[in-house]
C-alpha positions in Angstrom: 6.6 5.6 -19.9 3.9 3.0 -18.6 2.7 3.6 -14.7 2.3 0.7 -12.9 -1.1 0.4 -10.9 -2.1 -1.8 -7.9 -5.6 -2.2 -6.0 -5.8 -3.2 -2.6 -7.0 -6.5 -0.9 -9.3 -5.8 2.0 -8.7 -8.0 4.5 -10.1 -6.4 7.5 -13.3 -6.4 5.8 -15.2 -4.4 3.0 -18.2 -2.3 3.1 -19.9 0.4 1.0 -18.9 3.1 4.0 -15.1 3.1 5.2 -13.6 0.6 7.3 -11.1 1.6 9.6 -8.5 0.2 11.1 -4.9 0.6 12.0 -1.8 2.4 13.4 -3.5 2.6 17.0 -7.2 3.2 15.6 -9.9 1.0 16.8 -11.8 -1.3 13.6 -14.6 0.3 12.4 -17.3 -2.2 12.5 -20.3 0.0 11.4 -21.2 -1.2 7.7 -19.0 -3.8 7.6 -21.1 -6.0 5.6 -18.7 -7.9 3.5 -16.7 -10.2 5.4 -13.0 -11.0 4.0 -13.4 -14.7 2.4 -11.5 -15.9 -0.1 -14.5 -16.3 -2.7 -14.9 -12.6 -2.0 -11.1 -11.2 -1.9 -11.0 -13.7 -4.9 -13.9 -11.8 -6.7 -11.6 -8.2 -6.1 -8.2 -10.0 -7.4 -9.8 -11.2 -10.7 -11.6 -7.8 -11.7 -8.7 -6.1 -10.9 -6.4 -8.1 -13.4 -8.7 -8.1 -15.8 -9.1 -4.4 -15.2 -5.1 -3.8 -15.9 -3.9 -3.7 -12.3 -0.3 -5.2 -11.9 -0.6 -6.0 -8.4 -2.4 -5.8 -4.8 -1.1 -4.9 -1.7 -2.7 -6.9 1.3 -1.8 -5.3 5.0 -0.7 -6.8 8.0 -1.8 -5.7 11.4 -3.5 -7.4 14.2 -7.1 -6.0 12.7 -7.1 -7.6 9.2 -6.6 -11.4 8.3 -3.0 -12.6 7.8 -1.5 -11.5 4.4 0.4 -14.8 3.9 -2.1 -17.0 3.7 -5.0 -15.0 2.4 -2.3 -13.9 -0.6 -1.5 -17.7 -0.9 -5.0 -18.6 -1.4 -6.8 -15.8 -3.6 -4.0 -16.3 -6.1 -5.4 -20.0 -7.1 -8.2 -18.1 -8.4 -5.9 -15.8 -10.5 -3.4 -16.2 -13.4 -1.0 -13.0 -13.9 -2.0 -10.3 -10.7 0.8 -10.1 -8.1 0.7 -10.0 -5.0 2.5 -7.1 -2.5 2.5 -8.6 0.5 3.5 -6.7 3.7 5.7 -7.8 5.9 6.6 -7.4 9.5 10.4 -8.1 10.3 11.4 -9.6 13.6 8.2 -11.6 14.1 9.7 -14.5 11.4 13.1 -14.8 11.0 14.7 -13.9 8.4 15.9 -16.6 6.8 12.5 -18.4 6.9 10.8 -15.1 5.5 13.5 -15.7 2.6 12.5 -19.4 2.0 8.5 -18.4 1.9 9.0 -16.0 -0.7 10.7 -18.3 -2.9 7.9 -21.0 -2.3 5.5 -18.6 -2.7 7.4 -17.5 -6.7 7.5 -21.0 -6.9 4.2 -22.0 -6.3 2.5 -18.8 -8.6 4.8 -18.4 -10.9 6.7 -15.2 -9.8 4.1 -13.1 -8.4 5.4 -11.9 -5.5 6.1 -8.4 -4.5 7.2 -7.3 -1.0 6.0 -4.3 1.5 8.3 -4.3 4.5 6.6 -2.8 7.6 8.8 -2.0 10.1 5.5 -1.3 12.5 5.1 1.9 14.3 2.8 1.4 17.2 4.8 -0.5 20.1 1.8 -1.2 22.0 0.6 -3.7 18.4 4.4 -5.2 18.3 4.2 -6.1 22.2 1.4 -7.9 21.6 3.3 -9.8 18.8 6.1 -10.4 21.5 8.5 -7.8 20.1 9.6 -5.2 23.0 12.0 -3.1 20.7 11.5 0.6 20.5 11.1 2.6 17.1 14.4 3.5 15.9 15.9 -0.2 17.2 12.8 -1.5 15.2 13.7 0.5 11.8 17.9 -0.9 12.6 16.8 -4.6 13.2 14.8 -4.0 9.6 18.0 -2.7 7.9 19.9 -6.4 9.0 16.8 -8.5 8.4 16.9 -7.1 5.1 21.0 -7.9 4.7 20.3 -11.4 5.1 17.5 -11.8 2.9 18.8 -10.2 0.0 22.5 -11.9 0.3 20.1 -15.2 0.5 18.4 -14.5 -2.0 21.8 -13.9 -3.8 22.5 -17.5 -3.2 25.3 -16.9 -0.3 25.7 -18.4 2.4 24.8 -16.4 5.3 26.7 -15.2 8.8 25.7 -12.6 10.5 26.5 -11.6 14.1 24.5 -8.2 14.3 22.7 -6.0 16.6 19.8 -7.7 17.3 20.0 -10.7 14.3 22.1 -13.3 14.7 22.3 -16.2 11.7 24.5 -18.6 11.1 25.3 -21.0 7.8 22.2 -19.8 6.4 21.5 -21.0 2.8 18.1 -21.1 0.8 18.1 -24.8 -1.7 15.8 -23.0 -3.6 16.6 -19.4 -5.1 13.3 -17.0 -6.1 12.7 -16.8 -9.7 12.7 -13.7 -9.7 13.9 -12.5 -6.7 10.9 -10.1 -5.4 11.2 -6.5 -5.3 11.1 -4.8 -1.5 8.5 -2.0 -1.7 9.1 0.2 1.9 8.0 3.1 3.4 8.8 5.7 6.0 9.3 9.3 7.3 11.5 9.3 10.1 15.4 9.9 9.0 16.1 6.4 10.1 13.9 4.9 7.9 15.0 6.8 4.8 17.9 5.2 5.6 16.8 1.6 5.4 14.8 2.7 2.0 17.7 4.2 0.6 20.0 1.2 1.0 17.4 -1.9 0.4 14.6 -1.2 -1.2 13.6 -1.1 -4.8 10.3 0.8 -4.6 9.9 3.5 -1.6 6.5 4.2 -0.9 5.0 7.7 0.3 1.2 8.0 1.8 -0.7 10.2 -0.4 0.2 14.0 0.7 -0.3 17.2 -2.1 2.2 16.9 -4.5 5.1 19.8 -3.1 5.5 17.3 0.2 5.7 14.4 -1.8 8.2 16.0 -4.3 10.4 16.9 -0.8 10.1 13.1 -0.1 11.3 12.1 -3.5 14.3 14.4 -3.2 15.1 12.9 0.2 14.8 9.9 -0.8 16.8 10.5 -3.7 19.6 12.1 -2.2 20.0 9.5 0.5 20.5 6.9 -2.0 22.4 8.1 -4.4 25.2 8.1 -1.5 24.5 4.6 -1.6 25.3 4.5 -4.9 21.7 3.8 -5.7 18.4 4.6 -7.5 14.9 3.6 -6.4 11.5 4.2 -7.7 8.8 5.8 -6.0 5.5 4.9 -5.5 2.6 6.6 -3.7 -0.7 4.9 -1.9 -3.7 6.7 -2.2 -7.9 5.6 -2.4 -9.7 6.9 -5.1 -13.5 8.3 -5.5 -13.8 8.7 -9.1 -17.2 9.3 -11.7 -18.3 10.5 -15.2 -18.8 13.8 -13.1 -17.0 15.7 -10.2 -20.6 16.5 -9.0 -20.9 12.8 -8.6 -17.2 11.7 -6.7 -17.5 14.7 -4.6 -21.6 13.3 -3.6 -19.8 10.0 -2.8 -17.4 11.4 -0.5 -20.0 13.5 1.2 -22.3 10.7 1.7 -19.1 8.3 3.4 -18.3 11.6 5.1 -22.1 11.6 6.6 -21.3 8.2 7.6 -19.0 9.4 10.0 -20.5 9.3 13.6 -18.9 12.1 16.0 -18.2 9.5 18.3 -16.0 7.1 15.9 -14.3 10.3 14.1 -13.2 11.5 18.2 -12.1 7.6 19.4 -10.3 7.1 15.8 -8.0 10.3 16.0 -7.7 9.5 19.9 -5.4 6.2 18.9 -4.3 7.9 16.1 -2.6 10.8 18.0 -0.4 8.0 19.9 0.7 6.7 17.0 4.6 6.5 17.2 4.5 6.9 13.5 6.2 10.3 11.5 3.6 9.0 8.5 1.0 8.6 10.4 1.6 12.2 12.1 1.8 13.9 8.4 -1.8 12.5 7.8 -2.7 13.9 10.6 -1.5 17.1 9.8 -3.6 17.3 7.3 -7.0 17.2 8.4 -6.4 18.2 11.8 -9.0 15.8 13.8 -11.8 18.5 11.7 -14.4 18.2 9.1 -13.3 21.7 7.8 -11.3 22.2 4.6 -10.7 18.5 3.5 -9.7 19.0 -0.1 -6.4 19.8 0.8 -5.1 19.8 -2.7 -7.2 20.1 -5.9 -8.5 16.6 -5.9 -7.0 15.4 -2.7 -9.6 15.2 -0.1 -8.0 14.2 3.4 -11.5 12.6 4.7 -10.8 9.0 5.0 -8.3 9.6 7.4 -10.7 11.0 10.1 -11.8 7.2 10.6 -9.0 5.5 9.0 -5.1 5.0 9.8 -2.3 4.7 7.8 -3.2 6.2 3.8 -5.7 8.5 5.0 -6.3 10.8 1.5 -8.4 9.7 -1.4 -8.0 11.4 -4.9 -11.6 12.6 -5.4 -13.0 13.9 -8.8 -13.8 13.0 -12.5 -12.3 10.3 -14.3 -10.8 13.2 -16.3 -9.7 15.3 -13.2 -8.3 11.8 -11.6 -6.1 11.3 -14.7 -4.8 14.7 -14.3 -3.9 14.5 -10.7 -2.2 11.4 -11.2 -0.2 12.8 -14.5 1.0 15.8 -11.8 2.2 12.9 -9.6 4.3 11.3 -12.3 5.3 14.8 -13.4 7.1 14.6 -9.6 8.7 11.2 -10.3 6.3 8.6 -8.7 6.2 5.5 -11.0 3.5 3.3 -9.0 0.4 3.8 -7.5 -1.3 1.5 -4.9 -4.9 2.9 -4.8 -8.1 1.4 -3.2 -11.6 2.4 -2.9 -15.2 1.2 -0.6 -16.6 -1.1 -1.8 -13.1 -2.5 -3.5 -14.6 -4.3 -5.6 -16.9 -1.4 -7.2 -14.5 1.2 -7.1 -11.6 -1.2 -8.9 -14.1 -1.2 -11.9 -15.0 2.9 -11.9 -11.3 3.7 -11.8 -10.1 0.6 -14.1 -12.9 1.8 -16.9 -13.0 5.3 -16.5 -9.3 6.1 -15.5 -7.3 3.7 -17.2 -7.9 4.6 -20.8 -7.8 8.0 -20.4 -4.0 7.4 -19.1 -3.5 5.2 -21.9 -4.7 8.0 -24.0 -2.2 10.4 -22.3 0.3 7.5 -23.4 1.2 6.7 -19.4 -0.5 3.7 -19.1 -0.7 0.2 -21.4 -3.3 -2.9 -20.4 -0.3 -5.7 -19.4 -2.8 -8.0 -22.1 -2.6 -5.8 -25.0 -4.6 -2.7 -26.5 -6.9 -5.1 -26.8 -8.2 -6.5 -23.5 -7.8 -2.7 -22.3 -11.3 -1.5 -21.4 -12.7 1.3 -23.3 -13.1 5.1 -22.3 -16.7 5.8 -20.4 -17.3 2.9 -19.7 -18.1 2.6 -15.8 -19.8 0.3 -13.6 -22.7 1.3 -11.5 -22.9 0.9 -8.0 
């Protein structure tokens, strides 16, 4: 078995202290010191295929840079890193998301994965002129998806449904290959959707028994489908030669946490319309107190941050084990990140990495022999 790894693309903006953002949480501006260009994004996408990294997810959300484009642009400056792009159905239609994906295969070569956001925060999707509620949101997903895949199939499309309506669609140019649909979600309606379109689902980083009840879900619901999916799991990651060292990290972006920000963050945060979201919360409770709430899995980042709030935090050794008790579960594919990304994509991709590969869960896509070597780390 080979785990798949992605990095993350920060378009909202990097720094060498968290930047926040998301699900109802204001932007962090504090430290914000690396703006989102392309030379720089470009700099993250290129270590992290060199590094071994499949893939990296870029987010969509009124506070970061639209993933389209950006995605369209930093992979010029790469050859075989994909791209998981999120995706918001109902504010493109469907049959036009369908045709940009197959340009965008076309154009580099197959590298395109998908992460379909359904969005949880009404107040963000008004703004976007979309005035469904939650559970209409997740059911207009479910038919946006239909068409999609059944283009992407190469039929011709008809479709009078609850809130989509298309008629004598048909793409003239198929995706080679068609990408796989990476999705997310707590609430029983969207383990529905998962169950019966997606290819990857995708669980925030919670301690391992939680996660394990998700994978079950999950499982169950789409084995009725007559289904399987893989699972993936998105986490950030503070790993050294030394726990002494990760845990110091975390304490010093923990110190960087202002009263102020940490009280206005969890504010939005607690009107998120999110069952994700809530589950982060529930972890950390809105206090400093008792943060590792697994061994390794310290719940800090979500005090300023929404959306993937926990961070795996420890040794390059202790990292490797964690992530080996995720597999043990069933989770295939991690989407990790770290601040700065750009840093932190080397300490895990050199100290990690080849420790996996040692544990025979990991191969370099290039070969044993492009795979970096064990102890090697970059210095911040």
């Amino acid at each position: 078995m080979s785990l798949t790894f992605h990095w993350f693309l920060p378009t909202n903006g990097d720094s060498r202290h968290v930047v926040g953002g998301g699900h109802g949480s204001p932007v962090t501006a504090s430290g914000r010191d690396r703006p989102p260009t392309v030379a720089y994004l470009s700099q993250i996408a290129r270590a992290a295929e060199d590094l071994g990294f499949a893939g990296a997810l870029t987010p969509t959300g009124a506070w970061c840079e639209d993933a389209w484009l950006t995605t369209a642009m930093v992979s010029q400056a790469s050859d075989r890193l994909k791209f998981l792009v999120a995706l918001r159905p109902g504010l493109v239609s469907p049959t036009l998301a369908a045709q940009m994906a197959s340009t965008f295969q076309w154009q580099t070569g197959g590298r395109l994965l998908l992460n379909v956001v359904t969005g949880g925060e009404s107040h963000e999707q008004r703004a976007y002129g979309d005035f469904l509620g939650k559970d209409d949101r997740y059911r207009r997903t479910g038919e946006f998806l239909r068409i999609v895949r059944d283009l992407w199939d190469g039929r011709t499309v008809d479709l009078h449904g609850e809130h989509l309506r298309t008629e004598g669609a048909r793409l003239a140019r198929l995706p080679d290959p068609v990408p796989e649909v990476y999705f997310g979600g707590s609430s029983p309606i969207a383990g529905e959707v998962a169950a019966r379109y997606a290819d990857v689902y995708l669980t925030w980083g919670e301690p391992p028994a939680q996660v394990a009840e998700k994978i079950a879900w999950i499982g169950r619901t789409a084995a009725r489908q007559g289904r399987t999916l893989r699972f993936g799991i998105r986490l950030h990651v503070i790993t050294r030669d030394t726990a002494e060292q990760a845990w110091a990290e975390a304490n010093r972006l923990l110190d960087g946490f202002d009263e102020e920000t940490v009280r206005s963050v969890q504010a939005g945060l607690a009107r998120s319309e999110s069952e994700g979201q809530r589950r982060m919360l529930a972890l950390h409770g809105g206090s400093r107190d008792r943060l590792e709430v697994h061994p390794n899995l310290w719940a800090g980042i979500g005090l300023v941050r929404g959306g993937a709030g926990t961070a795996l935090v420890g040794s390059h050794e202790e990292v490797a084990e964690r992530i080996e008790e995720y597999a043990a579960l069933g989770i295939e594919e991690f989407v990790l990140s770290g601040y700065p990304h750009l840093e932190e994509a080397y300490w895990f991709g050199e100290g990690v990495l080849p420790r996996l590969a040692a544990r025979g869960l990991w191969r370099h896509p290039r070969g044993e022999r492009d795979a970096p070597a064990t102890g090697v780390a970059f210095a911040s």
